[in-house]
C-alpha positions as CSV (number, residue, x, y, z in Angstrom):
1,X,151.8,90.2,-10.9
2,X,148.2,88.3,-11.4
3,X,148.1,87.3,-15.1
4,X,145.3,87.6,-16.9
5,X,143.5,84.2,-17.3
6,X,143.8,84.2,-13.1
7,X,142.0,87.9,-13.4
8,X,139.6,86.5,-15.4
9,X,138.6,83.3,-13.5
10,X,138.3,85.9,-9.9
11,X,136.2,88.3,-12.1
12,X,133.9,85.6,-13.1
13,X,133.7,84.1,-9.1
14,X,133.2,87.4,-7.7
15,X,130.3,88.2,-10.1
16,X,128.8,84.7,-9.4
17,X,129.3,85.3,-5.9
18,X,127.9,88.6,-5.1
19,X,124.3,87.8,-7.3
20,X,122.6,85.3,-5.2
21,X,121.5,83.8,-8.9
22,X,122.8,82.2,-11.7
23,X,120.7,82.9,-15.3
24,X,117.9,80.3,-15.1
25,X,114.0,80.2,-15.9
26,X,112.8,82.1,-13.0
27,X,109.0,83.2,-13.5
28,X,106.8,85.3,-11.5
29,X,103.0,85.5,-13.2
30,X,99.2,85.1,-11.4
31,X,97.3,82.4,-11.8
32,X,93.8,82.4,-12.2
33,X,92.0,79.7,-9.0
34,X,88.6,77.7,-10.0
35,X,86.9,80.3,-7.1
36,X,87.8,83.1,-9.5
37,X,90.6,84.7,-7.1
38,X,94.3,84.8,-8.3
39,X,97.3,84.0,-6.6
40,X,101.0,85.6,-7.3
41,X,103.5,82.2,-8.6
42,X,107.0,82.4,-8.3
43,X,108.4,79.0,-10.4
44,X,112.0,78.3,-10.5
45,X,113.3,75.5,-12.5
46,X,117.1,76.7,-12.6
47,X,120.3,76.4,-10.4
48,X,119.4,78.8,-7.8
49,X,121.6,80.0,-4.7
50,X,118.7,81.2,-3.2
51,X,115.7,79.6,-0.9
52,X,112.4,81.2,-1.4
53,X,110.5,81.7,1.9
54,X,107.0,81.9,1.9
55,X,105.4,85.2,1.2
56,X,104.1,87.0,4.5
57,X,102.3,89.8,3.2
58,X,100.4,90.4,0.2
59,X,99.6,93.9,-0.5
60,X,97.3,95.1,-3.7
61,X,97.1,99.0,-4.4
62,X,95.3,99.9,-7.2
63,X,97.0,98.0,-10.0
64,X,100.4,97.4,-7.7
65,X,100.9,93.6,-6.0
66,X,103.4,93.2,-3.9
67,X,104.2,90.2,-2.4
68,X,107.0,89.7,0.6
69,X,109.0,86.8,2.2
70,X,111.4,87.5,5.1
71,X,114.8,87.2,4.7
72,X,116.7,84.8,5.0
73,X,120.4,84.3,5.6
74,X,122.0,82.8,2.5
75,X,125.6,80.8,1.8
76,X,127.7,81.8,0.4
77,X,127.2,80.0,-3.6
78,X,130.5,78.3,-4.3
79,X,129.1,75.5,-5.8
80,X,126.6,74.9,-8.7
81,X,123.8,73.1,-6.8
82,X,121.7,70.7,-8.8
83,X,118.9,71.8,-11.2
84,X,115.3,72.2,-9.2
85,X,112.0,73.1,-9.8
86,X,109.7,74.4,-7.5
87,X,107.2,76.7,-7.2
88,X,105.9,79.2,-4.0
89,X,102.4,80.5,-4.1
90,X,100.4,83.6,-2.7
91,X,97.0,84.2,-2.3
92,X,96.4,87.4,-3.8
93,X,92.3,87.4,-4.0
94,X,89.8,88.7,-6.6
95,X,91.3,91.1,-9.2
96,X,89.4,93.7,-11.6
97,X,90.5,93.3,-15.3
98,X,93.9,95.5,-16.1
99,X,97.1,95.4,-16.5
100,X,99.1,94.8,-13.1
101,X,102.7,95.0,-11.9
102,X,103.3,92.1,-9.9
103,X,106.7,92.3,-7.4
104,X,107.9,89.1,-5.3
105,X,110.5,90.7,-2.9
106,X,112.5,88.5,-0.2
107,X,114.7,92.1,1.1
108,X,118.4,91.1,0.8
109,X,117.6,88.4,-1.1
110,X,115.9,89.0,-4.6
111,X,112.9,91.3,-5.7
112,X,111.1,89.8,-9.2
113,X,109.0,92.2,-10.7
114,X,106.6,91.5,-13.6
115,X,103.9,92.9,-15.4
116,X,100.6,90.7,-15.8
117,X,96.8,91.7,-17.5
118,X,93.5,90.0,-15.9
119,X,91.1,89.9,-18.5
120,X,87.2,90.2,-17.8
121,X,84.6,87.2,-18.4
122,X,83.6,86.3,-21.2
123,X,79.9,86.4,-22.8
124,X,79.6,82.7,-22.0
125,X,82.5,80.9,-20.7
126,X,83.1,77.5,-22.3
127,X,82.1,75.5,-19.2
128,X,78.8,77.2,-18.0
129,X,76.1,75.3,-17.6
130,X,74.4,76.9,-21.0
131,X,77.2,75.3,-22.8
132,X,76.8,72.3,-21.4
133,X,73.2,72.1,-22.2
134,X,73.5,73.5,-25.8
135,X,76.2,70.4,-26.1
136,X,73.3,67.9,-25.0
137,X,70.9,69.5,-27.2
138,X,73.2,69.4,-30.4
139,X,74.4,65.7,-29.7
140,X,70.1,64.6,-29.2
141,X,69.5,66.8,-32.7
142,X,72.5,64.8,-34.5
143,X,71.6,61.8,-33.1
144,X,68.0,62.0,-34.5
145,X,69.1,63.3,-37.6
146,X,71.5,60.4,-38.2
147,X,68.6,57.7,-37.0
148,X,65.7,59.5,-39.4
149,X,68.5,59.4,-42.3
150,X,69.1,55.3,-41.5
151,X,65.5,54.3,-41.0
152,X,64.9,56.4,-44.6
153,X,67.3,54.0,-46.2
């Protein structure tokens, strides 16, 4: 007869063993590129059992992404590998603002499913070129100011 502590410890292996993950920090989110596309981010910064292959398609329907990887074969996860970090990219191109679901799916592997909201632009973003010359023309005013003040005195 299996005692109980032994039933335990096999309960606990098989459950290990038959998610391909153990509870880390995965992420999946879109990130916003200088050329005002986006591309789909998977980061992993965990013990993970399973290798992330880069995406070969990137579908967008409507407010749907869906981003796929082939599959790969994986071992079996018997051990705890060490802690990683890395992160796996795809280009998902220009986005209208609204609230997306986002899916990174590797078939047999994982699927990571997300929801993420693009925001339109601003009146004046911070880094145009009107705020960089309303910054030139404010430091010129101050600096006057501050030399008519010290020439007064």
């Amino acid at each position: 007869m299996i005692s109980k502590t032994l039933f335990f410890v096999l309960s606990v292996i098989t459950l290990l063993l038959s998610n391909p993950t153990f509870a880390g920090d995965e992420e999946l989110t879109l990130r916003l590129l200088p050329n005002g596309s986006y591309e789909a981010v998977l980061s992993l910064n965990s013990s993970i059992c399973v290798q992330v292959n880069p995406a070969s398609s990137v579908q967008v329907d409507g407010f749907n992404i869906l981003v796929v990887s082939p599959t790969r074969a994986q071992l079996p996860c018997i051990f705890i590998p060490p802690i990683t970090y890395y992160e796996m990219t795809a280009l998902v191109g220009e986005l209208a603002p609204g609230k997306y679901s986002v899916t990174w799916d590797q078939p047999e592997n994982f699927s990571w499913s997300t929801t993420y909201i693009v925001k339109g632009p601003g009146a004046i973003p911070s880094s145009s070129t009107w705020s960089l010359i309303l910054l030139v023309l404010g430091v010129f005013v101050v600096a006057g100011l501050t030399f008519r003040l010290k020439s007064i005195q």
